[in-house]
N, C-alpha and C positions, 0 to 999 in steps of 0.2 A: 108572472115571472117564474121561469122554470130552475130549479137548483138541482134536479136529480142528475149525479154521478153518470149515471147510464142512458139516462134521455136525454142529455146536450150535448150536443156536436158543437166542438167548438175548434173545428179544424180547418174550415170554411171548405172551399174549392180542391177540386180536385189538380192537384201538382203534374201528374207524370206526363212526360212528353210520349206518344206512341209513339217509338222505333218504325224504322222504313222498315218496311219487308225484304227478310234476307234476300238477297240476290239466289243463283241458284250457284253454284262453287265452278268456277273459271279453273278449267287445267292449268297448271303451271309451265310455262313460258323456260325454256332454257334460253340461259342467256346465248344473244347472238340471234335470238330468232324476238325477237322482241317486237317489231315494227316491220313494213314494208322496206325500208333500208336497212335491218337485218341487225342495224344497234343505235336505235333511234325510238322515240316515240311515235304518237298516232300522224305525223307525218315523217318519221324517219329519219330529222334532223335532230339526236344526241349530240349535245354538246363534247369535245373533249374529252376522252378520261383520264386522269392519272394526275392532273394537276393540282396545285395546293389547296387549292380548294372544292375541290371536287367530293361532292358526297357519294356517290355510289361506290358500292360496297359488294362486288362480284362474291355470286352464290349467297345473296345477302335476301332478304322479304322484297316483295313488291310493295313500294311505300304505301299505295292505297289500300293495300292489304293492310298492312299495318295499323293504318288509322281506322280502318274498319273497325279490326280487331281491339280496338284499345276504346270503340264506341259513338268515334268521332263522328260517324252518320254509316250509311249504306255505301259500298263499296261503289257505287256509279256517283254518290254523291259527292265520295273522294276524288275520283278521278278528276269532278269539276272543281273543287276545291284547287289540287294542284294546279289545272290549267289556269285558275287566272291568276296564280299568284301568289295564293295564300298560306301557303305552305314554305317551311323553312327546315334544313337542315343542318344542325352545327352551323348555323348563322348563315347559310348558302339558300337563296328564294331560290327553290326547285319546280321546275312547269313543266319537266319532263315525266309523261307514263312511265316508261322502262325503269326509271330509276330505283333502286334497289340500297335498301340499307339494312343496319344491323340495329334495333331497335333497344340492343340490350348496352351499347354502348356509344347511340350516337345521343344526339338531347334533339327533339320535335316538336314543330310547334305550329299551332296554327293559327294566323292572324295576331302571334308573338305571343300565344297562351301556348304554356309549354304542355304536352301530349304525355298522361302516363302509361307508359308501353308494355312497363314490366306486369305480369297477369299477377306478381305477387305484390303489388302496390296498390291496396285498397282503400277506399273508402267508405264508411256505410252508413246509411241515414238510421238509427234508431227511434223509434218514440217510447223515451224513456217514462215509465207506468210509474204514479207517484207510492213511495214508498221504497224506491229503490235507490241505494246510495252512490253519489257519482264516485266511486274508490274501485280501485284495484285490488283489494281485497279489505276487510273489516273485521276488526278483531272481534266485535261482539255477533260474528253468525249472521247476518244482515245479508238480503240480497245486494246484489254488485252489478254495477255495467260491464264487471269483468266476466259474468256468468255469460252474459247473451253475447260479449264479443266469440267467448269460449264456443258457444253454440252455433254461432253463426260459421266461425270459421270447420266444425264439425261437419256441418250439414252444406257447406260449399267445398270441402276438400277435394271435390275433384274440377276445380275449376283451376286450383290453385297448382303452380310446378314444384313448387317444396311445400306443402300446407303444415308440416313441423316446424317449418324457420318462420313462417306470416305468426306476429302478435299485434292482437291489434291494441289502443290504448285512447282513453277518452281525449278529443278537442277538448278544453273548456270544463266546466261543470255546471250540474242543474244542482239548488236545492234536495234535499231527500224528498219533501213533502209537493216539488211541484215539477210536471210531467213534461213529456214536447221534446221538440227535437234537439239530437244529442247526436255530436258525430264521433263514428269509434273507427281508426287508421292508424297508419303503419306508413305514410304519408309524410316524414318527415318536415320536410319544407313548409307544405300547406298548414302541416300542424303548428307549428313555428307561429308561421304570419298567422294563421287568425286567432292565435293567444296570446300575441304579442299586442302588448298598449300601444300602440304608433297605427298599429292597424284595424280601432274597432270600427269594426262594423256594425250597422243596424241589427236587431232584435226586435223581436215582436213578439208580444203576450198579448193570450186572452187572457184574464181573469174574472172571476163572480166573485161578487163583494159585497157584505153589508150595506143594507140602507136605496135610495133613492140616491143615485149621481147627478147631481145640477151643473148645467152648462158652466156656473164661476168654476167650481171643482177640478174639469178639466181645462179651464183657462188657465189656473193658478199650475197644474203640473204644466203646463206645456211654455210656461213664463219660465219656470223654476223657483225649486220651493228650499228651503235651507235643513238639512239634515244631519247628525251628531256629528261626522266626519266628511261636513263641504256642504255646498249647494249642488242641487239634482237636478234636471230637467230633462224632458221628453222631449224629441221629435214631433212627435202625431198624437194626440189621444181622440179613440172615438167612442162616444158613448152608443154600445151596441143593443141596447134594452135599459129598462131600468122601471123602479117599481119599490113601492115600502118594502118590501123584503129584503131585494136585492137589486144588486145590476151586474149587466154585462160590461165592461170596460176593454176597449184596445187600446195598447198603448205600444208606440216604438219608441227603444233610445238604444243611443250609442254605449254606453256607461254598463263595464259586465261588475261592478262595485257590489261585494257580499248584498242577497237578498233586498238588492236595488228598488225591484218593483213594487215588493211586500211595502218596503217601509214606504216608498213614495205615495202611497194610496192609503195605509195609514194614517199620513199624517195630513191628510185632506180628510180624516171622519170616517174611509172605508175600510176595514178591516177585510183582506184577502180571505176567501175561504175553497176557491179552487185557483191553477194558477198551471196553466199551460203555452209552452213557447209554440209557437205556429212558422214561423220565420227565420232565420240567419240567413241575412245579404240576399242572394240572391235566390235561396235554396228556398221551399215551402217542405211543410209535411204530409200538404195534401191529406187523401185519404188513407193512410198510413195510421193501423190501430196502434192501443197500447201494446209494448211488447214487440210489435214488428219489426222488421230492417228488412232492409234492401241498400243491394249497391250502387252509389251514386253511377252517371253515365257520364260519358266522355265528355259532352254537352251540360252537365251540370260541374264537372269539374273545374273545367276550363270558365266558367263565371264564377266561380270561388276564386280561380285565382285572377281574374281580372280586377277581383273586388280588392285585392291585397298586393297587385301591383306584382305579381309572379308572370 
């Protein structure tokens, strides 16, 4: 049984989807010359314009541009997206290429997950390094998740179109003493829904714990076990090693209730002595060290918010 800080990985798999290889950058189209019918798509038949509900937006983005740009996939894999269908604008399924909007004040969505356009609405996956407190600032000198949002948006300022107006600010909270992923945005909505009660979602922790784990142990947390303030229970528990010293325990539940985990495996005989999230919904933290961030992708947003009904 392994306990050293520095030699367990307990992050398992690696998370990141590899991005399509950028296209090479298409001249831009003035409108009128857009299709062989000259205001049309890839056959030339443009629906009407000017009607109530018509989204194109003269002198406006190429939509597939658009979605490119916000992450959605590679710009050929947009262009299939719009064709069958799957794309919507201000509530209008748009299947035309030509189409053209204004991304800063239409609302997009694909497959009814809405699209964020704006370059200064981010997201970022932290793995927050234990020791470091989820606060916005601490009176007593303590590192902050507001340092590394600080840093992060330093060292991206030129991605951003205002990077003085982007703050970013913690999803949720980790304990001080336990690590894993942590998301830091400026996300308004998303932020909302997944710290909103109505919308918890799954979590997932490794932890190493005192003692040998026996299969009753994690029958009794995944039954549920009764705690000072209610009854608790798990999702999943797997016992991921185990051993007189120690074990490895995974465990998922819906329940973000003060230091949930800790106590739940306490009061089965294990006293927590590391304790790292690996999981939210549908996001992993992959191979993403302590300390790191990165910003989520079009593709991982858009199943955050599937998971919270956005």
């Amino acid at each position: 049984m392994m306990d050293d800080r520095e030699t367990v990985d307990l992050t398992g798999e690696e998370f990141y989807d590899e991005d399509d290889l950028e296209e090479l950058e298409e001249p831009e189209e003035p409108d009128g010359l857009d299709g062989p019918g000259g205001d049309g798509g890839i056959d030339g038949a443009r629906s009407p314009r000017g009607g109530a509900g018509d989204p194109h937006v003269p002198g406006g983005e190429r939509l597939h541009k658009v979605l490119a740009h916000a992450g959605v996939a590679s710009r050929r894999a947009c262009e299939g997206l719009i064709a069958a269908g799957r794309v919507s604008v201000d509530g209008a399924v748009v299947t035309d290429q030509g189409v053209r909007v204004d991304p800063a004040a239409q609302v997009i969505r694909v497959d009814g997950s809405r699209i964020v356009t704006d370059p200064d609405v981010l997201t970022v996956v932290l793995h927050k390094p234990a020791g470091v407190v989820t606060t916005m600032a601490d009176p007593d000198g303590r590192p902050t998740v507001a340092d590394f949002a600080r840093r992060y948006l330093d060292e991206h300022a030129g991605d951003l179109a205002r990077p003085d107006a982007v703050r970013l600010v913690h999803v949720g909270r980790l304990d001080t003493d336990t690590e894993g992923l942590l998301l830091l945005s400026n996300d308004g909505e998303l932020a909302h829904r997944l710290m909103h009660p109505g919308y918890e979602i799954p979590k997932t922790y490794v932890a190493i714990v005192k003692g040998r784990v026996e299969p009753w142990a994690a029958r009794k947390l995944r039954r549920g076990i009764e705690l000072e303030d209610g009854p608790a229970r798990a999702d999943r528990v797997t016992i991921k090693d185990s051993g007189p010293a120690g074990s490895i325990v995974e465990i998922t539940l819906h329940s973000g209730r003060n230091r949930i985990v800790r106590r739940m495996l306490d009061a089965v005989g294990h006293p927590v002595t590391r304790l790292v999230r690996t999981r939210l919904g549908p996001l992993g933290i992959g191979g993403l060290g302590p300390g790191r961030m990165r910003r989520l992708s079009g593709e991982e947003i858009a199943a955050l918010q599937r998971e919270v009904g956005l």
